[in-house]
Structures are given as C-alpha cells and as structure tokens.
GULO-411053 format. One record per residue (C-alpha): x, y, z. Coordinates in Angstrom, 1 decimal. Layout:
<<X,Y,Z>>
...
! end
This chain:
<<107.3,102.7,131.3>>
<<104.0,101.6,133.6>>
<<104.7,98.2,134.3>>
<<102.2,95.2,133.0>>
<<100.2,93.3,135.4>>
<<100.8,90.0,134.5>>
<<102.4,87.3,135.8>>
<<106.1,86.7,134.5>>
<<106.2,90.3,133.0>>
<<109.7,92.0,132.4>>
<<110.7,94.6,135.0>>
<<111.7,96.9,132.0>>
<<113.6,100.3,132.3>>
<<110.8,103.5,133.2>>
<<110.4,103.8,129.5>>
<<111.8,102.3,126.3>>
<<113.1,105.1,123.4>>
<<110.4,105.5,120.7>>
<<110.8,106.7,117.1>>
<<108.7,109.9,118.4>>
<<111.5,111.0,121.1>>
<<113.7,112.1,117.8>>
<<112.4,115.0,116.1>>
<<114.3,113.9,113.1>>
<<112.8,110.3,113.1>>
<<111.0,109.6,109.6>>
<<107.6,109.3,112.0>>
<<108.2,112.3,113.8>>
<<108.3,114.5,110.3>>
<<105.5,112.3,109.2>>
<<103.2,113.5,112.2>>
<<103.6,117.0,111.1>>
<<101.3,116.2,108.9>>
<<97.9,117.4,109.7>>
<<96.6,114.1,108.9>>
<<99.0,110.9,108.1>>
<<98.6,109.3,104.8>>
<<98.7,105.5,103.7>>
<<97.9,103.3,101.6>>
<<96.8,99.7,102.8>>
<<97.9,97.7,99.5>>
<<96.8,94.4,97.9>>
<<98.7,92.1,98.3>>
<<96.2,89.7,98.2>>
<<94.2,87.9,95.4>>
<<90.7,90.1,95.1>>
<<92.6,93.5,97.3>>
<<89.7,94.5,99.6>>
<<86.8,94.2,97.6>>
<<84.6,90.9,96.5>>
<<83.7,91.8,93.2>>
<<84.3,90.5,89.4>>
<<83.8,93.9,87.9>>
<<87.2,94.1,85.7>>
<<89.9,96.3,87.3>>
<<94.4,95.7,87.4>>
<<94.1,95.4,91.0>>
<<96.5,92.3,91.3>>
<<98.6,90.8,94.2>>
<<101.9,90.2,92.5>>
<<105.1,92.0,94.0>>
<<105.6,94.4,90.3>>
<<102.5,95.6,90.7>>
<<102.0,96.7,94.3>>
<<105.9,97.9,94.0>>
<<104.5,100.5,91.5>>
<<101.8,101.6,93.7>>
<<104.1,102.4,96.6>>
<<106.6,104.5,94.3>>
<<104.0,106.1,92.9>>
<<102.5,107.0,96.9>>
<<105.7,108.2,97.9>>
<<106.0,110.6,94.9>>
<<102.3,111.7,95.7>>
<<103.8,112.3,99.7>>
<<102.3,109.3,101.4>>
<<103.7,108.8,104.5>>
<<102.9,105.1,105.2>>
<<102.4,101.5,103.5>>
<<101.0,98.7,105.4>>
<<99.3,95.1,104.0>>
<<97.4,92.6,105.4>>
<<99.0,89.4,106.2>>
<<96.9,86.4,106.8>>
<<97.2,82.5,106.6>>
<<94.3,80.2,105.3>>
<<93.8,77.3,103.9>>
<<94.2,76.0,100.2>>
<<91.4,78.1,98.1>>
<<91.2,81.3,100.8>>
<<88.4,82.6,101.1>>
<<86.8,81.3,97.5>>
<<86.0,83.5,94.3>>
<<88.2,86.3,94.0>>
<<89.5,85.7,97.2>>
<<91.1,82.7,96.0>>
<<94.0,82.6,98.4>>
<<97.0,83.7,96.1>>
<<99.1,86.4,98.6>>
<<102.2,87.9,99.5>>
<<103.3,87.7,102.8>>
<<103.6,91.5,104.3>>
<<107.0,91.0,106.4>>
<<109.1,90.1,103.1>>
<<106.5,92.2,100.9>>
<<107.7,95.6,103.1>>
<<111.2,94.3,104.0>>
<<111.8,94.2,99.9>>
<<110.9,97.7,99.4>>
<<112.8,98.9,102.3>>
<<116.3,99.4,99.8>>
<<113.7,100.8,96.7>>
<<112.3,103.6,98.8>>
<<113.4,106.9,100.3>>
<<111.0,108.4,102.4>>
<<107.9,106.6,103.2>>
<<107.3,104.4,106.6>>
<<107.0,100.8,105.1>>
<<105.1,98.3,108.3>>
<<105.3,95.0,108.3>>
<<102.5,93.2,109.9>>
<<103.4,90.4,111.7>>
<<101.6,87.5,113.7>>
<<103.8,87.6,116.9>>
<<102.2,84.5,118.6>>
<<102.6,81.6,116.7>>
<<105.1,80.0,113.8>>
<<108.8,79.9,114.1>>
<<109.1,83.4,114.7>>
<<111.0,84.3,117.9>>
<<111.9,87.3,120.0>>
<<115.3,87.3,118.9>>
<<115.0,86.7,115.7>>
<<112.2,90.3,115.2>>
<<114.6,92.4,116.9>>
<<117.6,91.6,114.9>>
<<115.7,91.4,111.8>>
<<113.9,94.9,112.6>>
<<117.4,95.8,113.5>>
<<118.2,95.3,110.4>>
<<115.4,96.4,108.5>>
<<115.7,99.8,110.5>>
<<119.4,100.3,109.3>>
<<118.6,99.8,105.5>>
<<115.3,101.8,105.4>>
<<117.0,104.7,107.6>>
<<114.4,104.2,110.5>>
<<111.4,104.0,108.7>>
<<110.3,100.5,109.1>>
<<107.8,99.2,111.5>>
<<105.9,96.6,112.6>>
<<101.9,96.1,112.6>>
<<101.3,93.5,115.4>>
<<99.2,91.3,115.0>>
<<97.9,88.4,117.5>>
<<95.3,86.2,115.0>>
<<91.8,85.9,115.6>>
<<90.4,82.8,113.5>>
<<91.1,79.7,115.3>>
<<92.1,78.5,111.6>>
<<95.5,80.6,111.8>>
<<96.3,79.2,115.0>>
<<96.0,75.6,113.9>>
<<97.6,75.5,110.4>>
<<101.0,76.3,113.4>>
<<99.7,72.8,115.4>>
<<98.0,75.4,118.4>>
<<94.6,75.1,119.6>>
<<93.5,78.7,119.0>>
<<94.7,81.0,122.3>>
<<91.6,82.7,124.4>>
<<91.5,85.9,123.1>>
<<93.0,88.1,126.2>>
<<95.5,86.0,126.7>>
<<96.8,86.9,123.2>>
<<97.9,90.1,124.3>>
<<99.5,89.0,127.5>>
<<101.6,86.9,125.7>>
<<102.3,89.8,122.9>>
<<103.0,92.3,125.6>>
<<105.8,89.9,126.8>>
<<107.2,89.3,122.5>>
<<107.4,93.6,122.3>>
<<109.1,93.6,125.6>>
<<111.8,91.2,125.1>>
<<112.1,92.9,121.6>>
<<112.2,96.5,122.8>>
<<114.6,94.9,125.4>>
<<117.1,93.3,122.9>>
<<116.8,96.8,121.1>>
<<117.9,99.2,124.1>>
<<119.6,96.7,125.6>>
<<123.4,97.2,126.2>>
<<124.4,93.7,127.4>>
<<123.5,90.1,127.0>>
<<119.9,89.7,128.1>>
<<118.6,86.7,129.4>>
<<115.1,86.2,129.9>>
<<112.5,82.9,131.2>>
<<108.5,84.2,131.3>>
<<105.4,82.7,130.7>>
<<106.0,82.0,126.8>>
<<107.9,79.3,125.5>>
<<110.3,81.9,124.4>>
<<113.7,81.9,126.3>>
<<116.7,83.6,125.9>>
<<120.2,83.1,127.2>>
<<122.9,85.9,127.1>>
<<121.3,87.3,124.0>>
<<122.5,90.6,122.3>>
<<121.5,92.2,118.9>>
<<122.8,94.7,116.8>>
<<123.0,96.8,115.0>>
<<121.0,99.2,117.4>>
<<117.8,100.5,115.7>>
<<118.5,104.4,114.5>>
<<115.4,106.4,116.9>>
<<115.0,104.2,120.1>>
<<113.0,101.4,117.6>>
<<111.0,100.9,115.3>>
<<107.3,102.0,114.9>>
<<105.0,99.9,116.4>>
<<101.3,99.7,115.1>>
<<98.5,97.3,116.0>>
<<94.6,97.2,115.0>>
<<92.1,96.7,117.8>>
<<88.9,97.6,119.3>>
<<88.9,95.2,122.5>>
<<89.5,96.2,125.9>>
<<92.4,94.1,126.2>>
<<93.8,95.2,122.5>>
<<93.4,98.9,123.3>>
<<95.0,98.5,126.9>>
<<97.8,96.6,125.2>>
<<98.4,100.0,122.2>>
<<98.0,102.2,125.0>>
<<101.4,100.7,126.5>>
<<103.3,99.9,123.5>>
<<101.7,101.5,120.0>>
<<102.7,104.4,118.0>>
<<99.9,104.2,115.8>>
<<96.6,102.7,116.9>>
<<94.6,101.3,113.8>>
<<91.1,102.1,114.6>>
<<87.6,100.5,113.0>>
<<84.7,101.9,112.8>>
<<82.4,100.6,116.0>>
<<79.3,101.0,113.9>>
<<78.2,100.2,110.2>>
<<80.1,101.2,107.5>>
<<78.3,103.5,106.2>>
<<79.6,107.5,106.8>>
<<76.9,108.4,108.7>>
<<77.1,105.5,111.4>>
<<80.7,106.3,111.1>>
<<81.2,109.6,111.9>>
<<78.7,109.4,114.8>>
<<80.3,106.6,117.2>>
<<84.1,108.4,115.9>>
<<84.3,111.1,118.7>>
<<84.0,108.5,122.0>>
<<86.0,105.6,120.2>>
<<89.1,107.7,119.7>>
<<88.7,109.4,122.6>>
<<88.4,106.3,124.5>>
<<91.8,104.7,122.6>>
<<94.2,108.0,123.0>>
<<92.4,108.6,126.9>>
<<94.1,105.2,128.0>>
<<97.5,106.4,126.6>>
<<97.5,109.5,128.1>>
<<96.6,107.8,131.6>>
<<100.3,106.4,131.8>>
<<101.4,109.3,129.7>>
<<101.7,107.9,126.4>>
<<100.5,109.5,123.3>>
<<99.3,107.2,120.3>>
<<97.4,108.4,116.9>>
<<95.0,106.8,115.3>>
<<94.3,105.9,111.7>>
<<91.4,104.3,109.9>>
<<90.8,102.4,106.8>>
<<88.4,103.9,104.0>>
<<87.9,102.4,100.6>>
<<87.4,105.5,98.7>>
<<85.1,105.5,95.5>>
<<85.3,108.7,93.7>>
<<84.5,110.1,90.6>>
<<84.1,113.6,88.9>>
<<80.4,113.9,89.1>>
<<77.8,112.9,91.6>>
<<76.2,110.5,88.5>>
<<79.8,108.8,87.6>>
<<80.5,108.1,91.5>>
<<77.6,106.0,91.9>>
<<77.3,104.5,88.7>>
<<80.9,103.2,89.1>>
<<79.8,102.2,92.8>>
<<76.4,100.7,91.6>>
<<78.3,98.5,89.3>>
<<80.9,97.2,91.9>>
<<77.9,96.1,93.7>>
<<76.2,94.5,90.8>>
<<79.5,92.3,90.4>>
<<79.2,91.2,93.8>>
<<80.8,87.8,94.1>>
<<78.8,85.5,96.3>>
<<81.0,82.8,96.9>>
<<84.1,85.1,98.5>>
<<81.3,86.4,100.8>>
<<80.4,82.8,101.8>>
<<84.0,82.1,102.6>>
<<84.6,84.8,105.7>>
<<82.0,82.7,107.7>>
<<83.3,79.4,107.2>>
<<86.4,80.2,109.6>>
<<85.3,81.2,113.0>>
<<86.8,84.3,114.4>>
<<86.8,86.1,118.1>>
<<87.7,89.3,116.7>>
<<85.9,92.3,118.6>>
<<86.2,95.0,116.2>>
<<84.1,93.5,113.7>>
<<81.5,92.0,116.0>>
<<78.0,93.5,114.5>>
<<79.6,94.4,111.2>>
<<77.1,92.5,109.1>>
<<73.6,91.8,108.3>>
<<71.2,92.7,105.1>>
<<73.5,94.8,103.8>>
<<76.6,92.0,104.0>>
<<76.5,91.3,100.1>>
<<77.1,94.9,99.2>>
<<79.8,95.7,102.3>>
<<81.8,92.9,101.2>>
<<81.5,93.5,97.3>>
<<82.7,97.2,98.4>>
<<85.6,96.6,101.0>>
<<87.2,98.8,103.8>>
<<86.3,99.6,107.0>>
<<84.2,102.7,105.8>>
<<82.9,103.8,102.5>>
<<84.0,106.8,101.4>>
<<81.8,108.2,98.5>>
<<81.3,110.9,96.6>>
<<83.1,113.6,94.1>>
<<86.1,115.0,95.2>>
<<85.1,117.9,97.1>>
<<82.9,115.5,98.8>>
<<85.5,113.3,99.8>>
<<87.7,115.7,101.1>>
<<84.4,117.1,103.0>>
<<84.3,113.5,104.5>>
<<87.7,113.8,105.6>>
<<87.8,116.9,107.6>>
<<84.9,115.2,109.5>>
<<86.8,111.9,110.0>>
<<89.6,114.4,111.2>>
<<87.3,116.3,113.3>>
<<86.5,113.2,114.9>>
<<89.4,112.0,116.3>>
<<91.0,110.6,113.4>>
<<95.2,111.3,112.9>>
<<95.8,109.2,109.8>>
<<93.9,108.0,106.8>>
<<94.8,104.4,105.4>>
<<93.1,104.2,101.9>>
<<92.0,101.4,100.0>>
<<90.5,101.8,96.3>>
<<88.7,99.4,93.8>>
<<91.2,99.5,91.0>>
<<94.1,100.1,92.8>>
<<96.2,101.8,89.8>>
<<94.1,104.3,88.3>>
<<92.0,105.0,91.5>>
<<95.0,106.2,93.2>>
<<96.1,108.3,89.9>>
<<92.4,109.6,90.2>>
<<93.2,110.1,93.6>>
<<96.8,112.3,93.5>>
<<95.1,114.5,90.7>>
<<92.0,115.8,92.1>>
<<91.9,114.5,95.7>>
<<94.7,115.3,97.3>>
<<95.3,118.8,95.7>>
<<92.0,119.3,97.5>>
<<93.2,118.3,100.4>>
<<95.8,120.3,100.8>>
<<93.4,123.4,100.3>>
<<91.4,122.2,103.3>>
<<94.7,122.1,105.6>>
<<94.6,118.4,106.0>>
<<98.0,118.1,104.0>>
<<100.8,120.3,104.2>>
! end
C-alpha cells in the first residue's frame, strides 16, 4: 500500500486484503455486473425529494425493510442511506428531522438478507465512535451478513454536525488526514495478527488491542462520496466504490457532458498507485409509460414544491465541494425533485440515459424515486427488463 504523507501516519503492510482479492467475495460477484445496482433508501422524514405531493415514501424501519427485500428479489446489488445529525426540526417542512440512523438501519438487515451488500455510512470523525470499536463491530457485522457489509465513510461537512459532538467544525482537508489514519488503524485491527498498539495525531490510542473475529475477504467494503482533491486522493488509497456527483447541473444534459473527465480523473488517481475503484452515482428516476404521464407526474412534484425545506439547507453552513455551484433559479424545482441527477423519461428512455451514464465512466447506479414503493415496482417491471436487453444487467 503507497504510504500517506502525513505526519503520524501508520507504516502499514504493502497492501491491506480487500473484498476484491476474493473472487468469491459478495462484491467481487457483484462487479460482474455490467453496471452495479442500488438503491439509496429513505430513511429520512421527506426521502430525497421536497415536496407535499402525497406518496408512502416514509422513514420508519417496516417500510424501508420492505424496500430492500423487495431490491434483492429484483437483483440489486447494494443498499446504502444517508446518515446525518441536525438539530430539533431538520431541515423544516417535509424535512422535518424524523430519521433512522444508517449504521443500526443496515446492521439490522444484515441477519434478514441473503445476497445484497448492505453499507453503513458512518461519520468517522467525531462522537464516541472509536477505531476499535468499527473494526470489531464490522468484524462482526461481516460474520453475520457473510461479507457483504460495508461502510460509506463519511467525514461531515456542516459545521452544525461537528458541534452538536462539542467540536469546532475541522478544516476541510484536515478531515481526511484524520480519516485516513481511522481506516488504517481499522484495516490494521482487521489484518492484524497480534496486539496492536498505536499513538498518532488523533486522539485515538490504542494499547495491545486485538479484534476478532477476522472479517471473511480481507475487510469489508469501503465506500465514500467526494468530489475534492483531498476526498478523491483519500478513495484513491482506500475506497472500493467511489460515490461520484455530478460536477455540473442536474440536469442530463450538463450531466452527461462533464461525466467522461470526472471519472476519469477519480479512477486515474487509483490506478497511479495501482488501485482500481468504481464509481457510482445517484439518479432520482421519474418514469412513466408515456412521454405525457412522465412529465405530468414530474410537473406535479414540482407544483408541490415545499418552500420551507428548501429554506432550511441554507441555514446550516457547509464546506462541501461537490455541491459547490449546485443551485441558482432553478433551486426550487432541484430540491422539490431530489438526487444528484434527474433521470426522466419512459422507460426506453431511461434505460437510453443509462447506457450514456455507463458510457461515461459510470460503474454503478444508486437510485432514488419519488414514491419509493410503487416507483420501484414501476421500476423492476418495465425498467430493468429493459435493461437487461441493453447489456447493462446480466
């Protein structure tokens, strides 16, 4: 493994195992996919999208439980959710603050699932979560899922998070120094064969530590979502998956034109220390039979817009990079809408949309829908069948 240049960083082995040096690992037969599947699920009051038109999207544990047995008898291959901490109220309207956490969310459905990759995300950096304690958790987590759990690291961005914890937010680099040293003590407690015992530039420590049981392929997955230099140096060195957004509008057709360099740019800086990572990207997908139905049922999302939810992302200040320039006249209906790209059309033009994203430098697809329930039924009937035809599923 290429070493990290910062100060206090572990002298680690050349490289640590991954789940992608097993050719039976549950991501290894996922990536023989031509494109991965997911589903990015709502486990939050309002999902992805800030509008009141009616729909059974709806946080609650029964609920999203549902969706994911229904994905995995569709063929999904992964489930991930957003994890977040705010204030009484969240963001307002239908963003009202009501969620799941992800970590317990995906660790609960590890034992009611068989085949699909369940991540957790996980702020690394602050609360009473320590080194020691995420390896022998994930440990654990990888034993009772069979080696298809993971982890979607995650660093924080609004100084809010960092607070509610008693931190003054930490400058935005320095994040991922300090999360490059977390994964390394974890991937070190996971390969390691004998008490480890470690003093960096954290306030971690550990003395004579040891966990097991072992994790079944090397470790777990490990996923994170960037679009910084620092962010895409740090999935370079340590991600599996690398979850991309879109460095332009959200529209298709700002989209699909930036693509090609971006993912080019994220997978280049693997393959510098000779890493390989895959990307995946987050559409909200509105899709009906007919051109006329798709846009009426689009149209309408819009009219239900709900101003107050949209009024509640600025009042927390945030460094993040990847959304930097993602708003603007158009802000009302990109929030009432959701995702990181729209996705619109009929089904055939959906699946056009794709093979585009696919062409582009995209590995995986991590969808979001309106009306969770039905959208996705919608989707397994006359989406993915489509799909399939156009060699993006096997």
């Amino acid at each position: 493994m290429a070493l990290l240049h910062y100060p206090g960083s572990i002298v680690g082995s050349d490289r640590f195992p991954a789940p992608t040096d097993f050719p039976d690992s549950p991501l290894s037969l996922a990536l023989q996919q031509p494109i991965l599947l997911g589903l990015f699920l709502p486990i939050q009051a309002g999902g992805w999208s800030s509008s009141t038109l009616p729909r059974t999207t709806d946080w609650q544990f029964e609920y999203n439980k549902e969706l994911v047995l229904r994905c995995e008898t569709l063929g999904f291959d992964l489930i991930f959710a957003l994890s977040q901490w705010l204030p009484k109220g969240g963001y307002g309207g239908v963003f009202n603050g009501q969620a799941l956490d992800s970590f317990i969310t995906t660790a609960a459905l590890t034992s009611l699932t068989k085949s699909i990759l369940l991540i957790s995300t996980i702020h690394v950096l602050y609360g009473p979560i320590h080194p020691l304690h995420l390896a022998k958790y994930g440990a654990t987590l990888d034993h009772i899922s069979n080696g298809r759990w993971g982890i979607n690291i995650v660093t924080g961005h609004r100084a809010i998070e960092h607070e509610m914890f008693g931190w003054e937010r930490i400058e935005h680099d320095r994040r991922y120094e300090l999360a490059a040293e977390f994964i390394e003590v974890v991937q070190r407690l996971w390969s390691e064969n004998e008490n480890f015992s470690f003093s960096g530039q954290s306030s971690w420590k550990l003395k004579e530590a040891f966990v097991t049981p072992k994790p079944k392929y090397g470790r777990p997955v490990l996923v994170n979502a960037t679009g910084s230099d620092a962010g895409i140096s740090f999935a370079a060195r340590y991600s599996d998956i690398v979850f991309v957004t879109s460095p332009g509008a959200s529209d298709f057709e700002s989209t699909i034109a930036l693509l090609p360099d971006h993912t080019a740019r994220v997978k280049g800086e693997a393959q510098k220390i000779g890493r390989q990572v895959r990307t995946l990207l987050n559409p909200m997908v509105i899709s009906r039979e007919t051109e006329q139905e798709t846009w009426a049922y689009h149209d309408a999302i819009v009219a239900h817009a709900d101003s107050s939810s949209r009024k509640g992302f600025s009042r927390f200040d945030s460094d993040a990079h990847a959304w930097k320039g993602r708003v603007g006249k158009d802000a009302p209906k990109r929030t009432a809408i959701g995702g990181n790209i729209e996705v619109i059309g009929t089904p055939e033009q959906v699946v056009e949309q794709f093979v585009q994203l696919h062409k582009a430098g995209i590995d995986g697809l991590q969808l979001s829908f309106y009306d969770f329930q039905p959208d996705l039924e919608f989707f397994g009937d006359r989406i993915l069948p489509l799909m399939k035809q156009a060699g993006l599923r096997l």
